[in-house]
PAZAPA-4460 file (N, C-alpha, C; in steps of 0.05 Angstrom, whole numbers, plus 32768, in hexadecimal, padded with zeros to 4 digits):
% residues 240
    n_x    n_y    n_z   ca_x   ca_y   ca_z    c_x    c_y    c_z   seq   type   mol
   7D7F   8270   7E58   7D9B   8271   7E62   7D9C   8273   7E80     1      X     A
   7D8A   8285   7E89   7D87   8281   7EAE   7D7D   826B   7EBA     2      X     A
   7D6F   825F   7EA7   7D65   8243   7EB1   7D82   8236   7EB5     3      X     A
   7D8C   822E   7E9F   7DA3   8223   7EA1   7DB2   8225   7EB3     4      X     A
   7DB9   8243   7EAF   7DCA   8243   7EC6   7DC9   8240   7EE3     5      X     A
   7DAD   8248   7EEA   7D98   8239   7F02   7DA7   8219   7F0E     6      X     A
   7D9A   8211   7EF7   7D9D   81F8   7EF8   7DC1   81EB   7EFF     7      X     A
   7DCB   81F9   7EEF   7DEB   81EF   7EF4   7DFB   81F2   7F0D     8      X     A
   7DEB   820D   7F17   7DF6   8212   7F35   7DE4   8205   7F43     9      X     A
   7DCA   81FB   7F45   7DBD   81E4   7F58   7DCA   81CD   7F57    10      X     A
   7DD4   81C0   7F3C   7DE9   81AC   7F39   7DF6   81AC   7F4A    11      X     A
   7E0D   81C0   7F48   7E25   81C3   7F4B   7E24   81BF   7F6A    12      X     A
   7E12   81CE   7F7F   7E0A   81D4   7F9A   7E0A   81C0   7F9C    13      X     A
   7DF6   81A7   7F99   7DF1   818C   7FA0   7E0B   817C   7FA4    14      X     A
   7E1B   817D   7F85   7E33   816C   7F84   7E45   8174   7F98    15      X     A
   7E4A   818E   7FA2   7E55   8192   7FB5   7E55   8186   7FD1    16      X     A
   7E39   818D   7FD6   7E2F   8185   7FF1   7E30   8167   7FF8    17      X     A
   7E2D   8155   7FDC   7E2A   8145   7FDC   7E49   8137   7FE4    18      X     A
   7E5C   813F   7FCF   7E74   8138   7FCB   7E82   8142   7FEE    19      X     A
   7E77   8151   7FF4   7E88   8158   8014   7E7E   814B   8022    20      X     A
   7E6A   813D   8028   7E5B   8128   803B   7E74   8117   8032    21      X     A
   7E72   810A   8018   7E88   80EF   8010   7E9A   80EE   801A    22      X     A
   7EAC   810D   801E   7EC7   810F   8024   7ECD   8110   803B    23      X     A
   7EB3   811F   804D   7EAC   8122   806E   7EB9   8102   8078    24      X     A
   7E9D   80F0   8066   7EA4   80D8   8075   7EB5   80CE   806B    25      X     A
   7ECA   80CD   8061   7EDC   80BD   8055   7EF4   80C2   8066    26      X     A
   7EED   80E4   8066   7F11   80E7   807A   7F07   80DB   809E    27      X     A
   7EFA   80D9   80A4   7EF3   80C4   80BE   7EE6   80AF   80C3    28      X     A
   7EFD   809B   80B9   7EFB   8075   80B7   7EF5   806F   80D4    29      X     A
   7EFF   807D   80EA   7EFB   8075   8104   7ED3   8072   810E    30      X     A
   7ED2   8089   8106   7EB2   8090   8109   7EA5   807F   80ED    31      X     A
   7EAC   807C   80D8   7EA1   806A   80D0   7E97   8047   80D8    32      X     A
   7EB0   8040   80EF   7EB5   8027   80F8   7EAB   8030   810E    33      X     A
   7EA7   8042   811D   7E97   803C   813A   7E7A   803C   812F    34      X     A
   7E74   804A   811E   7E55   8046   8116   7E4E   8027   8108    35      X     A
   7E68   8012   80FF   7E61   8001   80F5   7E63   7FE9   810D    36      X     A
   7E71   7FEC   8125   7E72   7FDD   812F   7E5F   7FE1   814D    37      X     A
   7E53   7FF3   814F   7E44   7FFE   8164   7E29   8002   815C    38      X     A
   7E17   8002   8147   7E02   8004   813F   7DEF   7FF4   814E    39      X     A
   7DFA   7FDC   8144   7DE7   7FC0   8150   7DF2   7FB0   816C    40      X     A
   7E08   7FC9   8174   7E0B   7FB0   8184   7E04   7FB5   81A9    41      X     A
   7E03   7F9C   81AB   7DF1   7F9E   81D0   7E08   7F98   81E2    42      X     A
   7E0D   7FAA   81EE   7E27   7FAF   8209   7E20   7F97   8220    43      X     A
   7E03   7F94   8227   7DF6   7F88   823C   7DFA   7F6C   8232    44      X     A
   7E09   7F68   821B   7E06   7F4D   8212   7E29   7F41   8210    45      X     A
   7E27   7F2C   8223   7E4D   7F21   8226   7E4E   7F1D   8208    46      X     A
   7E61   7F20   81FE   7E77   7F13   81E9   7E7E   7EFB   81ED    47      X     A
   7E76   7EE0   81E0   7E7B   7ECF   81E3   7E85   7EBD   81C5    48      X     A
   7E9A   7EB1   81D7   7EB0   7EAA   81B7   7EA3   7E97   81AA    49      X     A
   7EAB   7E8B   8190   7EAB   7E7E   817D   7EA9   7E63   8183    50      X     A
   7EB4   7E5A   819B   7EAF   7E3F   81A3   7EA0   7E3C   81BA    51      X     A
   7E81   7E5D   81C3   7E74   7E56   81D4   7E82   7E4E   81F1    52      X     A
   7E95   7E4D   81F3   7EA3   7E54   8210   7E9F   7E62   8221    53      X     A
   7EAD   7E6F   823E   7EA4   7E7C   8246   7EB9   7E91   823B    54      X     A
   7EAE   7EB3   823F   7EBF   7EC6   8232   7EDC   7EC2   824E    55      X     A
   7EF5   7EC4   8243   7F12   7ECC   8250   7F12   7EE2   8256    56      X     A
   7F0F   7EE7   826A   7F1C   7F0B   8272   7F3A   7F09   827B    57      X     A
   7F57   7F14   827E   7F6D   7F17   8286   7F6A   7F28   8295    58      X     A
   7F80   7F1A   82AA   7F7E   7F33   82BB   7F9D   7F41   82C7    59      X     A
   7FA6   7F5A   82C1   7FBB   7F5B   82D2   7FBB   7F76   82E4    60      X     A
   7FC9   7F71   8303   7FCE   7F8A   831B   7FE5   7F92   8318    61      X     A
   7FDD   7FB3   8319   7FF5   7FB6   831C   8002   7FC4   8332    62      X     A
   8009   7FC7   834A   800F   7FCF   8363   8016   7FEA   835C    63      X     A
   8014   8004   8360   801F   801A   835B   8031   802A   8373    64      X     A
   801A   802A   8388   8022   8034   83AC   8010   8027   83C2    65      X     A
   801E   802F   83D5   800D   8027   83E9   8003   8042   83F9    66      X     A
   7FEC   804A   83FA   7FE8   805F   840C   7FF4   8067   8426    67      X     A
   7FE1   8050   842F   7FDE   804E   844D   7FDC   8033   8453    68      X     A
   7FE2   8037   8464   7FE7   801F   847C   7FEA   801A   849C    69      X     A
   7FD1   8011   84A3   7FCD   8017   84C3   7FC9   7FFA   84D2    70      X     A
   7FE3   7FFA   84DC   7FED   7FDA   84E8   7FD8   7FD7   8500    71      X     A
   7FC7   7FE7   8509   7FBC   7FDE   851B   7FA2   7FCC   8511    72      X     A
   7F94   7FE1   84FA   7F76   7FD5   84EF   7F7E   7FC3   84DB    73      X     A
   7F96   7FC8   84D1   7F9E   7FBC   84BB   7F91   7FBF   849B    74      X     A
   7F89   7FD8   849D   7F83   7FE5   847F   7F8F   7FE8   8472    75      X     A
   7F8F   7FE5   845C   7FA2   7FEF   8449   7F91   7FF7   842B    76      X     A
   7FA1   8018   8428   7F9D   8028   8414   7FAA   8026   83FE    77      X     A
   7FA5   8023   83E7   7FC2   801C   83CA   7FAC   8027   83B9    78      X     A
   7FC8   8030   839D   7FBB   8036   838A   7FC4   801E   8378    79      X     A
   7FBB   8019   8365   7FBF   8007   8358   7FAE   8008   833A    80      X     A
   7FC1   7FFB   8326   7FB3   7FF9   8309   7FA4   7FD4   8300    81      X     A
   7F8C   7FE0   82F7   7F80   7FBE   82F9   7F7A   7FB9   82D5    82      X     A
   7F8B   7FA2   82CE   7F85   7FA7   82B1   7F7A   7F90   82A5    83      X     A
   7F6E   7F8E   8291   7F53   7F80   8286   7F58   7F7E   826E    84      X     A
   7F56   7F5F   825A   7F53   7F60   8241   7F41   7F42   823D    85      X     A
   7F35   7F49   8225   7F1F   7F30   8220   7F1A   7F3B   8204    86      X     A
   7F07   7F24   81FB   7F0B   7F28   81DB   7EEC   7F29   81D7    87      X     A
   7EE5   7F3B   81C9   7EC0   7F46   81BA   7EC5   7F41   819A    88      X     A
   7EC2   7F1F   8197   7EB8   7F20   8176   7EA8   7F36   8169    89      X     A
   7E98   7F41   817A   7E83   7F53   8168   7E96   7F6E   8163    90      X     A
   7EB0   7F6F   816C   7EBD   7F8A   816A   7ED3   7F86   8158    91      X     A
   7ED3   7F78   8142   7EE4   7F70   8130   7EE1   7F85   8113    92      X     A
   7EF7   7F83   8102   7EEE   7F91   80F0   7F12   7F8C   80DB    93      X     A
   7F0A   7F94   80C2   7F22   7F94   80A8   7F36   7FA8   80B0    94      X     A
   7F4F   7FA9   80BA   7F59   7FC2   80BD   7F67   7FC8   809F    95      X     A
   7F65   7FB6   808C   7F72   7FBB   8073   7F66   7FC8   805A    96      X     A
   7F69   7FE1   805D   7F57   7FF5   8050   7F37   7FF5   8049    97      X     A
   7F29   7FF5   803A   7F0F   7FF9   8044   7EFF   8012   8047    98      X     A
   7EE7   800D   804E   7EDC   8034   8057   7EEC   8031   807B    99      X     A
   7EF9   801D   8082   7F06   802C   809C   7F1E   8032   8099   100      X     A
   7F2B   8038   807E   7F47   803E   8082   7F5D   802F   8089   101      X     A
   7F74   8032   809D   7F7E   8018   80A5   7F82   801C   80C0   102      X     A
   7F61   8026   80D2   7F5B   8023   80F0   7F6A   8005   8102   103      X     A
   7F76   8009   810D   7F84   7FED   8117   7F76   7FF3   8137   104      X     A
   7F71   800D   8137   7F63   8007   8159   7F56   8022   8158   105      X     A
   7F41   8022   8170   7F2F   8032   8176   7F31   8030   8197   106      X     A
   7F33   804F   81A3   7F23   804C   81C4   7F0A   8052   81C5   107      X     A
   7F0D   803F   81D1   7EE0   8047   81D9   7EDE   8048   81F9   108      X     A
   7EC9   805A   8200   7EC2   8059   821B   7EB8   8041   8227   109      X     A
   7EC4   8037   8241   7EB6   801F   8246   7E99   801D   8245   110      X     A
   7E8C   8037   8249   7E6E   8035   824D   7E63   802C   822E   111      X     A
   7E6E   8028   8214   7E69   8028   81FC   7E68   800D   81F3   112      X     A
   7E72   7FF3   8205   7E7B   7FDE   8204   7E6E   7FC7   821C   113      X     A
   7E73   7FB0   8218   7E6F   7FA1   822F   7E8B   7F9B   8238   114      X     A
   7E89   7F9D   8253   7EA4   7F9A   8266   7E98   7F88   8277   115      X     A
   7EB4   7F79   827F   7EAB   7F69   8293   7EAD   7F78   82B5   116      X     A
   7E93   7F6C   82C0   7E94   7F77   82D1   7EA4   7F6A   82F0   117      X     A
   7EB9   7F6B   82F0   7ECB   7F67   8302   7ED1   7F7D   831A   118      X     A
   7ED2   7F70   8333   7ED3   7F87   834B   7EDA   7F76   8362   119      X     A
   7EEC   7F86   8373   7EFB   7F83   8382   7EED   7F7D   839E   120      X     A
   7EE9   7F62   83A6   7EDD   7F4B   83BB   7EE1   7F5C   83CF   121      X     A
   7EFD   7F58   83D5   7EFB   7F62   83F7   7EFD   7F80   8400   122      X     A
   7EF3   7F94   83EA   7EF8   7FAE   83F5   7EEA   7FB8   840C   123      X     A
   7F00   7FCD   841E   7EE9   7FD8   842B   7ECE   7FE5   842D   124      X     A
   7ED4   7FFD   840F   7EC6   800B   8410   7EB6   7FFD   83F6   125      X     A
   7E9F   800D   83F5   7E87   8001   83E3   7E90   8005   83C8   126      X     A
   7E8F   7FEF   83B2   7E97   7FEA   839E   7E85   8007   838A   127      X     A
   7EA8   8016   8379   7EA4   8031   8372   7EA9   8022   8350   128      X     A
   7E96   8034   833E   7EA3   802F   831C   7EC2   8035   831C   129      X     A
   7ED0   8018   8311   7EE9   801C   8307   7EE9   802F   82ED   130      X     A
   7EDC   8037   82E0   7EE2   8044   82C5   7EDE   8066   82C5   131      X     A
   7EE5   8079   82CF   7EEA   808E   82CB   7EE5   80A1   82AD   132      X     A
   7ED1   80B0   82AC   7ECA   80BE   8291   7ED6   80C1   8285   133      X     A
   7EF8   80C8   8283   7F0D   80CC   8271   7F16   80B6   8267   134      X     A
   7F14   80A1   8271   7F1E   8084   8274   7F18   8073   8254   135      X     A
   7F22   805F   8242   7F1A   805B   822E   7F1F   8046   8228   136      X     A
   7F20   802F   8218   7F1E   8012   8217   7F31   8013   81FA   137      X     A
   7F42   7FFE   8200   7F55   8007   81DC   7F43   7FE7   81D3   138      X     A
   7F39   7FED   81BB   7F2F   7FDA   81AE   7F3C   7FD0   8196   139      X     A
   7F47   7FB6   8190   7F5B   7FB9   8177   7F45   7FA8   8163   140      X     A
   7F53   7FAA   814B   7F42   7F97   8135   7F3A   7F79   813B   141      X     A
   7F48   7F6F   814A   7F45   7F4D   814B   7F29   7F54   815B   142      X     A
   7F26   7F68   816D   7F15   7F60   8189   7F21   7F61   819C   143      X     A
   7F37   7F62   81A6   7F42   7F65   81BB   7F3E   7F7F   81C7   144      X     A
   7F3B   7F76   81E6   7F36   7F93   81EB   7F43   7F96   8209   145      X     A
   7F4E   7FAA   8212   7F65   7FB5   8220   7F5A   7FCB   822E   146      X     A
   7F5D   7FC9   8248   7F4F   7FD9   825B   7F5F   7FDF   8272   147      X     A
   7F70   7FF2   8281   7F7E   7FF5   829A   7F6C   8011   82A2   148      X     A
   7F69   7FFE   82BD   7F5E   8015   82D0   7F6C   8025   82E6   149      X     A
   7F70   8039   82F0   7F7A   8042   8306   7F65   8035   8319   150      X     A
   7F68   803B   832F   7F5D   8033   8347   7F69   8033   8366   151      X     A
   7F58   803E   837A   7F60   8045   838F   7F50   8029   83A4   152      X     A
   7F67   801A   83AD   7F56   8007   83C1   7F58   8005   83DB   153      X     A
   7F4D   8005   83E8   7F4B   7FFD   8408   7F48   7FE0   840E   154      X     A
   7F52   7FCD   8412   7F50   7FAF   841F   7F5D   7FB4   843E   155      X     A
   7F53   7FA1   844F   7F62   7F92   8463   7F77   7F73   846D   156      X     A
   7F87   7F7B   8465   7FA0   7F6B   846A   7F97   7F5D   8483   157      X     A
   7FAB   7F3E   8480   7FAC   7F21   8496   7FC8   7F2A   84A2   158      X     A
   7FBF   7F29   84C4   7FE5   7F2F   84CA   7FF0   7F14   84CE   159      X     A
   8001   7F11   84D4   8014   7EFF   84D6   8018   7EF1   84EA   160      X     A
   800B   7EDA   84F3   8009   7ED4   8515   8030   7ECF   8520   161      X     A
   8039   7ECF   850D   8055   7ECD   851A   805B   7EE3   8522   162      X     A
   8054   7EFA   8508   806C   7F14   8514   805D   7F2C   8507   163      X     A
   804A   7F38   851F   803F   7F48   8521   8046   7F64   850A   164      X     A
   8056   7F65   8503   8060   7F79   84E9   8060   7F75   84D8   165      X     A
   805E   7F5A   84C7   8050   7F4A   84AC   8039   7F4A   84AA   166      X     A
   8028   7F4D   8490   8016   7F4B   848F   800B   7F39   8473   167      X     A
   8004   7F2F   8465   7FF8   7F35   845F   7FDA   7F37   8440   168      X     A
   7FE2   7F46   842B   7FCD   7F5D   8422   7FBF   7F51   8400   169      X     A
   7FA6   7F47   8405   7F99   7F35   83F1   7F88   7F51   83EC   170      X     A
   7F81   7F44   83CA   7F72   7F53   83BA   7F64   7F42   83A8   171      X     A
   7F4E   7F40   83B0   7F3E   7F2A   839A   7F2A   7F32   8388   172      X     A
   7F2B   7F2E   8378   7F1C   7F36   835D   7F09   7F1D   8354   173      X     A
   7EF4   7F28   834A   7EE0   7F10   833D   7EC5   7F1C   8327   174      X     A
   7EBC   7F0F   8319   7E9D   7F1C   830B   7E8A   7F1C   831B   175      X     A
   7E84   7F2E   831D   7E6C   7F32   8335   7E53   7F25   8330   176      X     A
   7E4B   7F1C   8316   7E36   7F13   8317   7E36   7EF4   82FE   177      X     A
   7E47   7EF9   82EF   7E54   7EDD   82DC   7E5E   7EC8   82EB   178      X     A
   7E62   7EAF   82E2   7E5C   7E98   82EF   7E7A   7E91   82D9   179      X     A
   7E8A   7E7F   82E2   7E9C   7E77   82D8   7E98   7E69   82BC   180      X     A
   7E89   7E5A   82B1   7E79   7E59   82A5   7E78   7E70   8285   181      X     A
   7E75   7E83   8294   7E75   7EA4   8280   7E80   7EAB   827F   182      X     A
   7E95   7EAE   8295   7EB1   7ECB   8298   7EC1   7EB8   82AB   183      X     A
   7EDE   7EAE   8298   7EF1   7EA3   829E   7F05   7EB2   82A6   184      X     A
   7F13   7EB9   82C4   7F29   7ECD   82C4   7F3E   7EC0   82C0   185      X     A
   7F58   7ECC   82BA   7F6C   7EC3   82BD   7F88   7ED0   82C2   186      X     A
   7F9B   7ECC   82BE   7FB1   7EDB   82BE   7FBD   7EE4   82AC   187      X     A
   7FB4   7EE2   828F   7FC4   7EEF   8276   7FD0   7F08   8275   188      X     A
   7FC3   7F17   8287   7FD0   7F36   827D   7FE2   7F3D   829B   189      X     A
   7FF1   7F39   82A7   800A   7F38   82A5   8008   7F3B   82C3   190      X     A
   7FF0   7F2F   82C8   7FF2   7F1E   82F0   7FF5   7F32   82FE   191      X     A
   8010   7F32   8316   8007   7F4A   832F   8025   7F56   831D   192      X     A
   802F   7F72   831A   803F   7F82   831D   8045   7F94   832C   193      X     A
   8061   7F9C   832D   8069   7FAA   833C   807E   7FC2   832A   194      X     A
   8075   7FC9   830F   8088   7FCF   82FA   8088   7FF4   8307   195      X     A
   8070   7FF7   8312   806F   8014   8312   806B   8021   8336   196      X     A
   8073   8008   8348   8071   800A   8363   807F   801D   8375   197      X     A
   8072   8030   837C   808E   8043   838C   808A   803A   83A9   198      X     A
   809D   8033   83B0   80A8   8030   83D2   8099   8043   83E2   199      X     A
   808C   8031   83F3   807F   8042   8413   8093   8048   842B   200      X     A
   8099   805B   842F   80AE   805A   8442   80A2   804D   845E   201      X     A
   80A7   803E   846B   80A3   801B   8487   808E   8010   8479   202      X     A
   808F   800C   8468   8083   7FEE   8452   8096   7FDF   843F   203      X     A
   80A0   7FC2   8442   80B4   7FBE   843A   8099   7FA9   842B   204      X     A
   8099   7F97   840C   808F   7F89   8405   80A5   7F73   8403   205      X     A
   809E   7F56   8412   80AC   7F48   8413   80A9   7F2A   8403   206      X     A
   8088   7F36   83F6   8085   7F1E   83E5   8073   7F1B   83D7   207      X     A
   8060   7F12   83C2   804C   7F0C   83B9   8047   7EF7   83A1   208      X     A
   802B   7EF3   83A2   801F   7EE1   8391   8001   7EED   8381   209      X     A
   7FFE   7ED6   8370   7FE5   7ED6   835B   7FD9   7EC4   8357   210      X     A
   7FB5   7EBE   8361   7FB2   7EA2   835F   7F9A   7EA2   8356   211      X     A
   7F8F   7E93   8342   7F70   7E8A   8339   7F65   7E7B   834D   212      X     A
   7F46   7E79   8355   7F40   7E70   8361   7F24   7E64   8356   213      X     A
   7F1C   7E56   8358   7F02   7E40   8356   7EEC   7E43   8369   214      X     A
   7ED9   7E48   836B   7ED1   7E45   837E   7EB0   7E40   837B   215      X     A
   7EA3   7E31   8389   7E83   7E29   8388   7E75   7E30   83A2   216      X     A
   7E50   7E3D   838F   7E4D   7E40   83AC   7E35   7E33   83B3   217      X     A
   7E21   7E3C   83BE   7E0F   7E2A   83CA   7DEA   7E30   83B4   218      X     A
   7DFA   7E48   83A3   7DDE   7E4F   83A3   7DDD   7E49   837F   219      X     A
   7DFC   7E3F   8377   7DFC   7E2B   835A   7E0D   7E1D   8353   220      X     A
   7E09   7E0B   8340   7E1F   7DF7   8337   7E39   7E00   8328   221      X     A
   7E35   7E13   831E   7E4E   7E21   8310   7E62   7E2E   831E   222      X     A
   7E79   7E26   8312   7E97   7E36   831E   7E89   7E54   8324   223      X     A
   7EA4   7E5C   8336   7EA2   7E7C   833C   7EC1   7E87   8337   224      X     A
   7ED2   7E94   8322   7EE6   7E93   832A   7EE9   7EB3   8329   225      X     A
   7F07   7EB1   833C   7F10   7EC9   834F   7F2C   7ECB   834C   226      X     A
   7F3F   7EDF   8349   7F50   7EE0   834B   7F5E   7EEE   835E   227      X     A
   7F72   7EE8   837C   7F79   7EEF   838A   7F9C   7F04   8380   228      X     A
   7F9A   7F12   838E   7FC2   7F20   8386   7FC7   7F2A   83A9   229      X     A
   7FDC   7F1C   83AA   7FDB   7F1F   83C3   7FFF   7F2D   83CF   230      X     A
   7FFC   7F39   83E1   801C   7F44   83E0   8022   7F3F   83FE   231      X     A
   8038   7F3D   8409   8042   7F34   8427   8053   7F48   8425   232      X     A
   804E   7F5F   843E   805E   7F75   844D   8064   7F74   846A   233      X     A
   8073   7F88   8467   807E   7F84   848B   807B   7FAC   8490   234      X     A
   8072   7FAA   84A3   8072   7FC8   84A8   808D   7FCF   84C5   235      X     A
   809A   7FE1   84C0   80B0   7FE3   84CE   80AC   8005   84D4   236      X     A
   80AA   8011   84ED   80AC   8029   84FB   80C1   8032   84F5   237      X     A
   80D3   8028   84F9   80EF   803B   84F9   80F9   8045   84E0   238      X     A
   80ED   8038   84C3   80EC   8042   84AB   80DF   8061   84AA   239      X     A
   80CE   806D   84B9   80BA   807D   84B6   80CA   8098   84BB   240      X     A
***
């Protein structure tokens, strides 16, 4: 009879232990799907679509402030949001029940992923990681993936040979090491904005643009493309 009952409570312990692992993983579909979609996969390796193209990155700016501004050197300080979306077949998955539940998105750290590596041409200062440790990548079921960065920039503004108080203020972006070829930029995600811009007091913005650029160079045959956002100000003293 102590055997037995031995036995029933070693049962019983097992089924337990066993049955709470099941239920552990069952109630977290999310961690089930990062372990299914991250196991095998290589970050160092582009995502390249279904018809062997080169991968699309979008790109949209979004103007926030302008720091500073010194009409003499013609620096200029801004903060600004830089946002990114492109599509990773390998990051696809069922969001219609399943062992993932009905996960329709996941954030992942950029460092967990391949990002394209895009960075800002004409900065002053030496090119810093856009992605910040808190920072996270919304990944949805199709593959799409959605990325806005904060960012603090320094460029130097063109003055205005007419009128010394115009200036101005280009921001060019490109893949630092992809060839048009691999990493197609474009304008899909919603170009230059100004949705969240607060006014510099003697900085008036009098205008801007958004332009793709083409470009070849000497050392290969393949496109280089770049995308310029460019804004025209006038700086006025008496505002100050």
């Amino acid at each position: 009879m102590r055997k037995t009952m031995e036995g029933f409570l070693s049962y019983s312990i097992c089924f337990c232990v066993l049955f709470s692992a099941v239920v552990a993983k069952c109630d977290y579909p999310e961690a089930n799907l990062l372990k299914f979609l991250l196991d095998d996969y290589e970050k160092s390796v582009r995502p390249v679509p279904k018809d062997g193209n080169a991968t699309v990155v979008s790109m949209g700016f979004s103007l926030n402030h302008i720091d500073d501004y010194d009409s003499d050197s013609m620096d200029l300080k801004s903060n600004a949001w830089l946002s990114l979306k492109w599509n990773d077949p390998r990051l696809t998955w069922n969001k219609d029940g399943g062992p993932f539940g009905n996960v329709k998105a996941l954030h992942l750290p950029p460092s967990d992923i391949w990002v394209p590596d895009v960075v800002l041409l004409n900065g002053l200062q030496p090119f810093q990681p856009q992605f910040p440790d808190r920072l996270t990548a919304l990944v949805k079921d199709t593959g799409d993936i959605y990325l806005i960065t904060p960012s603090a920039l320094e460029t130097r503004c063109i003055p205005d040979k007419a009128d010394g108080d115009k200036a101005t203020c280009r921001f060019k972006f490109m893949s630092w090491t992809y060839d048009g070829g691999e990493v197609e930029l474009d304008l899909g995600f919603g170009g230059l904005s100004f949705s969240e811009y607060k006014p510099t007091p003697g900085l008036t913005i009098l205008g801007n643009s958004s332009n793709i650029n083409s470009r070849f160079y000497d050392c290969c045959p393949e496109p280089y493309y770049d995308i310029e956002f460019s804004i025209n100000i006038e700086h006025n003293d008496k505002d100050k």
